[in-house]
N, C-alpha and C positions, 0 to 999 in steps of 0.2 A: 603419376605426376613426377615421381621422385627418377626416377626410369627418365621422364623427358626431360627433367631437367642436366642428370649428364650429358645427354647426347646434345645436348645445344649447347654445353658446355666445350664436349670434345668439338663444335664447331667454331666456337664465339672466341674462344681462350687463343690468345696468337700462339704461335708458336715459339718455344726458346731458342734466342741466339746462339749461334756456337763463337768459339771465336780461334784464332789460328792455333792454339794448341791442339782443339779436334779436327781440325782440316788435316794437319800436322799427325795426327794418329795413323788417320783415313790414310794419306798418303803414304805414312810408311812401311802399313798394310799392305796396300799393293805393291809397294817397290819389296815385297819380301814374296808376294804373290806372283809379281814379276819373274822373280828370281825361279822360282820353284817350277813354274811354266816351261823355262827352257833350258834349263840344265842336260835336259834329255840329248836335244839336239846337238854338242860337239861332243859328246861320248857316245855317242852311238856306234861309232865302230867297237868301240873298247867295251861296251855292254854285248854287244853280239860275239865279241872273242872270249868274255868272261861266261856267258851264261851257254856260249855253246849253240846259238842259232843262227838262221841264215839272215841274207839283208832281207826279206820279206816278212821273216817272221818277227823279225826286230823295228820293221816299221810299221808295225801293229800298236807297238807304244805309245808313236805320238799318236796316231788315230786313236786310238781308247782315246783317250785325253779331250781330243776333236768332237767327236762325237760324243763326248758327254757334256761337255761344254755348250754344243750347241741347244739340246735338250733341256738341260737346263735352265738355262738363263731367261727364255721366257717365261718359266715356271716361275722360278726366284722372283722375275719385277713383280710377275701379277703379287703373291703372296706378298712382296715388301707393300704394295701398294695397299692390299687390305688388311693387312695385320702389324703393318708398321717395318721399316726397315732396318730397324736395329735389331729388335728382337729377332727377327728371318736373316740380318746377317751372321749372328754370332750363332747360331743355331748349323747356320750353313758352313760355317769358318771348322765346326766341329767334325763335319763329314772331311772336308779337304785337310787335318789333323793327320785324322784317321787313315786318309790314304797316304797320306806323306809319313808316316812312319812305317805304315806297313811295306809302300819301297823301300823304305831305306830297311828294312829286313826281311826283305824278299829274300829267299835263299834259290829261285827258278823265276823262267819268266812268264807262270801263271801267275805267281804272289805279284808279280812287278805290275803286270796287267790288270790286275783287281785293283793295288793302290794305285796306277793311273786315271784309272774310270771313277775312283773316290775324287782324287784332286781335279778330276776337270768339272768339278763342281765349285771349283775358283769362277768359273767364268759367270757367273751369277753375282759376285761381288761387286761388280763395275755397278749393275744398273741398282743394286741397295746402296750400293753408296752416293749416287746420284741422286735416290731417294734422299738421305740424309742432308745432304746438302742444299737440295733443291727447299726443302721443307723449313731450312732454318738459316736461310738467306736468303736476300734479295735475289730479281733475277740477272743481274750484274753482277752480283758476286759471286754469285754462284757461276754463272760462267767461267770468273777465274778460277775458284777453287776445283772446277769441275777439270779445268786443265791442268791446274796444280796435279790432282791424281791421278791423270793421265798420263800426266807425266813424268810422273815415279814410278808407274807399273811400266813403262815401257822403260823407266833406266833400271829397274830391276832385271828385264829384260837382256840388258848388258853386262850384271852384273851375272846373272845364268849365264851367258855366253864366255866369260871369261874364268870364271871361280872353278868348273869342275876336272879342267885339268891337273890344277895342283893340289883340291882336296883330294882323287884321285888316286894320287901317287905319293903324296905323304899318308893317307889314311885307304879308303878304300871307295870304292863307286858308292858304296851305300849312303857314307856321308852326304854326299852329294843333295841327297834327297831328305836327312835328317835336318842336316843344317838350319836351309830355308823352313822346314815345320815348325821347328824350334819357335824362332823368329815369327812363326806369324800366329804360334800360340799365346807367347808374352805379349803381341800387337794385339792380338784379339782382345785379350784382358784388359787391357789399357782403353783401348774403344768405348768395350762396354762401363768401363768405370766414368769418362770421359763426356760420352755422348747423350745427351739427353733422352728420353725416350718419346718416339715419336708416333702420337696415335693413329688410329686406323683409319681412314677415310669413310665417311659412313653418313648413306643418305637416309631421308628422311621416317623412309619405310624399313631400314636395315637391309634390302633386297640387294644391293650391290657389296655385302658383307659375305655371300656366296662364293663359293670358287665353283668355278666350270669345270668340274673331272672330267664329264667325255672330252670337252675342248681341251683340257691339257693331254689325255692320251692321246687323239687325234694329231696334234700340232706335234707331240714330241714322236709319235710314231713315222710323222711325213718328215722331220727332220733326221731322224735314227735311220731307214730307210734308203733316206737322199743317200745319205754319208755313206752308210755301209755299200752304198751302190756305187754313190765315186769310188769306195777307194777299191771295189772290186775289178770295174770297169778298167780302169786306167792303173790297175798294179798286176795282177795276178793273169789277167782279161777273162772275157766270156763272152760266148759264141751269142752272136744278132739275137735270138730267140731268146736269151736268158737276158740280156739288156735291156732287150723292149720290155720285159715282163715287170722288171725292176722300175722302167719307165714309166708303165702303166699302173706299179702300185702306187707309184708316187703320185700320181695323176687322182687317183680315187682319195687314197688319204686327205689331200687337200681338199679334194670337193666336198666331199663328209664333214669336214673340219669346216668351212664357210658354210656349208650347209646348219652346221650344229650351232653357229654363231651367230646366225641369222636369226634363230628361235631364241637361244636362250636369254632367260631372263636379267642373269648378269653374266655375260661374256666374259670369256678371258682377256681377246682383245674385240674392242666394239670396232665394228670394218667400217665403220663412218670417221673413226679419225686415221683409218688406213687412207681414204679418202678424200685429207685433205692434201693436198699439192702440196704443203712443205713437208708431211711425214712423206709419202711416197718418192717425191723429188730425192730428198735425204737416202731414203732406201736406195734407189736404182745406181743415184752415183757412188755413194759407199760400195753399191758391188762392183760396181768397175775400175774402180780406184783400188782395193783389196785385190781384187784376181792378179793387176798387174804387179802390185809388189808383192804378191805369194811366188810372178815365177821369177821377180827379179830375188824374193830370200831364197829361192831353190838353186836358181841357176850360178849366183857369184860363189858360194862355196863348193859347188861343184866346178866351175872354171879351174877356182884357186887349185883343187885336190888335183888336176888331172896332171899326168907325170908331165916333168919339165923337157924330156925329151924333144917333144915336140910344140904344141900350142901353148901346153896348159905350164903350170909352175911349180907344181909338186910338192905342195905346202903341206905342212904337218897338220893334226886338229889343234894344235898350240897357236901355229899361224895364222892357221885360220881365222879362230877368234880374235885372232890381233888387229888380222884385216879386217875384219866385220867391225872391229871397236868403235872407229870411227862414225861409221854411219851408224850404231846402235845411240850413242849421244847424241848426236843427230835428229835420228825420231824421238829420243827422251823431251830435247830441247825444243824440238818441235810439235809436242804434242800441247805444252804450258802457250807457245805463244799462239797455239790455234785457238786457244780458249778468248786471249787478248786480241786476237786479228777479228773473229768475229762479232766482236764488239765494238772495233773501231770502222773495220769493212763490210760489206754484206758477206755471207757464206758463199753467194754466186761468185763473186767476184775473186773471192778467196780457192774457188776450187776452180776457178778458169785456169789463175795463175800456177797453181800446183800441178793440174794435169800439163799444162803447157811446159812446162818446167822437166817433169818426170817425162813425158814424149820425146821432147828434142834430147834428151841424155841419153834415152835407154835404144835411138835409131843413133847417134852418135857412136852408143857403143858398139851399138853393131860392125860398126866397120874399125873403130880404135879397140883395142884389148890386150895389146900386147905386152904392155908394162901394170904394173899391181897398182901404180897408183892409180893408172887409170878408171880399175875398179874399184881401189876403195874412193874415189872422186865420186865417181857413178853412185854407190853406195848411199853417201851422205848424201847429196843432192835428191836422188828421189826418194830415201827414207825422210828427208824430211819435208820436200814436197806432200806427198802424202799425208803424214800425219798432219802435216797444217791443212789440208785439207775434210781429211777426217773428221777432227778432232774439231773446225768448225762447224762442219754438218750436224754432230752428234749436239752442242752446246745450244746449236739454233734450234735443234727438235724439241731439245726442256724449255725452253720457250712459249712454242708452238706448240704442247697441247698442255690440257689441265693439268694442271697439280697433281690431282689423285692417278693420269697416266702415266707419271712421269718414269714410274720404275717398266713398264711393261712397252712403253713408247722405244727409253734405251736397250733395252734387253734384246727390242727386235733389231735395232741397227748393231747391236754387238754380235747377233748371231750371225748376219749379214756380214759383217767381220771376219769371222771365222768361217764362214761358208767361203765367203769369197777366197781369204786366202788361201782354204783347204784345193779349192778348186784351182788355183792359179800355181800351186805348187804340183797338183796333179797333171796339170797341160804341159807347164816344163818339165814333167817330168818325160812325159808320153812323148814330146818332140826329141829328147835327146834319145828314148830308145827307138825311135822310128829311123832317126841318125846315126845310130851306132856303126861303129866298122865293123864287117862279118867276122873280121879275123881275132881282132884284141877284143873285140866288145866294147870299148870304150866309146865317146861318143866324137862324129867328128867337129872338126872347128865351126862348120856350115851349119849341124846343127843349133849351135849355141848362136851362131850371127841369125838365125830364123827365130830360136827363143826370142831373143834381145827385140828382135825388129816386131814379133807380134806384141810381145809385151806394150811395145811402145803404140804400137795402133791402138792395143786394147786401153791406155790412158788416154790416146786422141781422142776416143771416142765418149769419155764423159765432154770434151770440149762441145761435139757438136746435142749432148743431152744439154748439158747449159742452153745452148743457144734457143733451143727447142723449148726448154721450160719456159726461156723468160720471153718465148712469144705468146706462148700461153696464157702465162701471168699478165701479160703486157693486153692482151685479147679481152 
């Protein structure tokens, strides 16, 4: 008796409020999370001149990162969903410590590779903290505050893009990577002093208190698999035979994995709310929307870099990030008001406008490019096309399924994130070497007007998934 009566306890007892100073924690969490994510990206040449590797062995870093990220994070929601998501965040904040200081004392780029694949176990922080939120706010407010930290880890985002040149060069690359751990050790302690503790979901027979190990090795092997197959395919290459074979693991893994989820008694994720129209809707256009701004983040810093000679403009990594500045506020700012738009507008209507928006810019650019502001124009406009787009899909899915999915609902549209972008920065990459000149190797101008212009189809076409849905919905 004593037994049944906590557990109707952990169901009957509301849940406690939080109020903006733990929103406020959360948030400046990931804007330190933010940060720590892309630092990588405008010193990467300055990492491969200091440690001594080539460009392919040096873009192994961000991939670790990718590919643990993606692995992750549906592990993290299911686990914050059963076991509460404060406790599995700071747990988790513990591993991404760990690799963040270990890069920052990397003294080769094995160390630097181990602490990447620690931290891209940040990407699991998005859907616990959606838990937290979700769990101890209305579903209105939570949408704001779910954009509030959206919004901070993508200006963290800006703040990684701008900070590593001149820690850099007053100190050393390593800082780079100590800095932001610093920072998201002191946030972490704060959090947890902060944040309420929030109980485990748990029904009546305790049977959904279970985690699914085969389905999480299953899920995280078809997602380790994909990844390490993109970025083989489309960096290094491999001959037909080795592709399809890569094609066909990924084909099996997932059938075993829906197979295994079909039986087991608590699922990691239950495929019946894979099933309902607004989780799968949310999925398909999040990857279309992703792919095209992975090759619009590939292809405008490679524009900038190409020598001014000819097309390109011959920008510094200084520069660089100065042009990208604009459009990184851009999606910070636009990632708060997706949270607000889809509360005042539907998602549909929100992601019509944003692909519409990101299509006609990125076929515009195609043919203008000549001058920089052009691109950092382009830049802002579809970084935050996008994110308002995103970032309402994502707020309408905590919605749209129960409470107790809440963590393992986002985790799958955030991998869908990072898959998409992984892959849409792999396609721009693979058009500009298909365009390369034979002589310099560079790429030519044609290429990048072909990037630009697929880019932009590949955003037309959530328009015509819109349309598609809501005849269905409408059916």
């Amino acid at each position: 008796m004593k037994g049944t009566s906590t557990s109707e306890a952990l169901v009957t007892v509301p849940p406690v409020r939080i109020g903006r100073l733990s929103i406020g924690a959360l948030g400046i969490l990931a804007l330190a999370l933010g940060t720590l994510q892309t630092v990588v990206e405008p010193a990467l040449p300055q990492l491969q001149r200091e440690l001594e590797v080539s460009p392919g062995e040096g873009a192994l870093i961000g991939n670790a990162f990718l590919i643990t990220g993606a692995v992750v994070a549906p592990v993290a929601g299911k686990l914050g969903d059963r076991y509460g998501g404060k406790r599995v965040l700071v747990r988790l904040m513990a591993v991404v410590a760990a690799g963040g200081l270990l890069a920052g004392l990397a003294p080769n780029l094995p160390v630097l590779l181990l602490g990447q694949v620690l931290q891209g176990a940040m990407v699991g922080a998005l859907p616990l903290s959606f838990i937290l939120v979700r769990k101890h706010l209305s579903p209105r407010e939570s949408q704001v505050a779910i954009g509030v930290v959206m919004g901070l880890f993508t200006g963290g985002g800006m703040v990684g893009t701008v900070i590593p040149g001149p820690i850099a060069e007053r100190l050393s690359w390593h800082w780079m990577f100590a800095l932001p751990t610093i920072a998201i050790i002191a946030t972490t302690l704060v959090v947890a002093r902060l944040m309420p503790h929030d109980p485990p979901v748990r029904s009546d027979n305790g049977s959904d208190n279970r985690i699914d190990w085969p389905g999480v090795v299953l899920l995280s092997g078809t997602l380790l698999t994909f990844m390490l197959g993109l970025v083989k395919v489309t960096g290094s290459g491999l001959p037909p035979l080795a592709a399809g074979a890569i094609a066909v693991g990924v084909a099996a893994l997932a059938t075993g994995w829906v197979a295994v989820e079909r039986r087991a008694v608590s699922p990691m994720v239950d495929l019946r709310m894979l099933a309902k129209p607004a989780m799968w809707h949310a999925g398909v256009l999040t990857f279309i929307i992703t792919v095209s701004s992975g090759m619009v983040l590939y292809l405008l810093p490679q524009l900038f870099g190409v020598p001014g000679d000819g097309y390109g403009f011959g920008a510094s990594t200084t520069d660089i990030g100065l042009f990208l500045l604009p459009g990184a506020i851009a999606g910070s700012v636009s990632d708060s008001v997706g949270g607000i738009a889809a509360r005042r507008f539907s998602p549909r209507a929100v992601v019509a406008v944003g692909a519409f928006v990101t299509a006609t810019t990125l076929i515009a650019l195609a043919s203008l490019h000549t001058a920089e502001w052009q691109l950092v124009l382009a830049k802002v406009l579809t970084g935050f096309a996008a994110g308002v787009a995103s970032t309402a899909l994502l707020v309408s899915t905590t919605t749209a399924v129960e409470t107790k999915d809440t963590g393992i609902a986002t985790s799958l549209l955030v991998v869908t994130r990072v898959v998409g972008v992984a892959l849409g920065a792999q396609v721009g990459g693979a058009i500009l070497d298909a365009g390369a000149d034979p002589v310099s190797g560079l790429p030519t101008e044609s290429a990048f007007v072909t990037g630009f212009a697929v880019a932009g189809l590949v955003a037309a076409l959530s328009l015509l998934v819109v349309r598609i849905t809501k005849k269905g919905a409408q059916a």
